[in-house]
Phi, psi and omega in degrees: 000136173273191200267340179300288176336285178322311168299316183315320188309276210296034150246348204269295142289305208271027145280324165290321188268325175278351143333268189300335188303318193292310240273310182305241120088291172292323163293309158305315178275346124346291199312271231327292193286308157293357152317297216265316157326276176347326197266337205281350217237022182293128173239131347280159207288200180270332185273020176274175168269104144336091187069082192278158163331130165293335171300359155290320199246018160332146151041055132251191200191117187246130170235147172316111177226019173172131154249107181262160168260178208272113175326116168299195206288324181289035178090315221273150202267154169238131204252154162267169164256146205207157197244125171294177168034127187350270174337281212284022166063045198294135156303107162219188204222133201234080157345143115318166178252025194239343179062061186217338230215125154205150191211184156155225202218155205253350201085332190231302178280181168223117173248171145211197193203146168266137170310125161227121159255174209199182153312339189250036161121185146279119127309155146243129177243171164069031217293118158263129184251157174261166195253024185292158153310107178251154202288162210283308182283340156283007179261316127029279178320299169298338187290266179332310189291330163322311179275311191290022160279312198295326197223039173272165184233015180192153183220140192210119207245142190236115198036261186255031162240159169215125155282127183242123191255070197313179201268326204260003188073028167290118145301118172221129214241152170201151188257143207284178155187172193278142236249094165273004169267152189268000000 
């Protein structure tokens, strides 16, 4: 090879190689950035905890602020309607402060459940409700919100949220608020 040849060669590869060099670079940082969107846009999010210990969630009090339902045929999530703020009678979930107990409302009723725990996480057992009469859609509600207190499969708490994940792929998302009983 003469010296032309020879340069062209070598200018030639490392055009090719900063080439693939650019093409890795861009590929990988794309996978990077749908990773890290991906992760972000996950529910729950990625740094939450899975089945927390019930002594995380002692002598707090959670209300309900969004029930999604299971994505119809097109995929798409559908939220329920729920009654919000203290005037609406909001469905909430009250720990105990002995982590033996949890009790609160239904939108209608008063329930409570005993906590029983294990390696894989907490139950409610022993769930009783109280019987007034409700307009036919809080008893709907209340119906509903029961069985999945009964039959959930998984609780996922990312700070002042806590995700209750069903069995049936019901989302029921609840926001922590201040625990005014001692």
């Amino acid at each position: 090879m003469n010296i032309s040849t020879k340069t062209v060669a070598q200018t030639f590869s490392k055009g090719l190689s900063r080439g693939f060099s650019n093409s890795l670079f861009v590929v990988f940082s794309s996978l990077g950035i749908v990773l890290l969107s991906g992760c972000a846009n996950v529910i729950p999010p990625c740094g939450a905890k899975t089945s927390p210990p019930s002594s995380e969630l002692r002598n707090t009090k959670w209300e309900l602020t969004r029930w999604n339902l299971p994505p119809n045929s097109n995929g798409e999530i559908r939220t329920r309607q729920i009654p919000q703020g203290e005037a609406s009678n909001p469905i909430q979930i009250h720990f105990d402060a002995n982590g033996q107990r949890v009790s609160g409302s239904t939108g209608c009723n008063k329930f409570t459940a005993q906590l029983d725990e294990d390696t894989r996480g907490f139950t409610f057992s022993k769930i009783t409700s109280t019987k007034m009469a409700c307009m036919p859609q809080r008893n709907e509600l209340e119906n509903d919100f029961l069985y999945e207190l009964n039959d959930y499969r998984s609780i996922v708490r990312n700070g002042d949220q806590l995700l209750m994940i069903g069995a049936d792929r019901q989302v029921l998302s609840f926001t922590q608020r201040p625990n005014t009983s001692k």
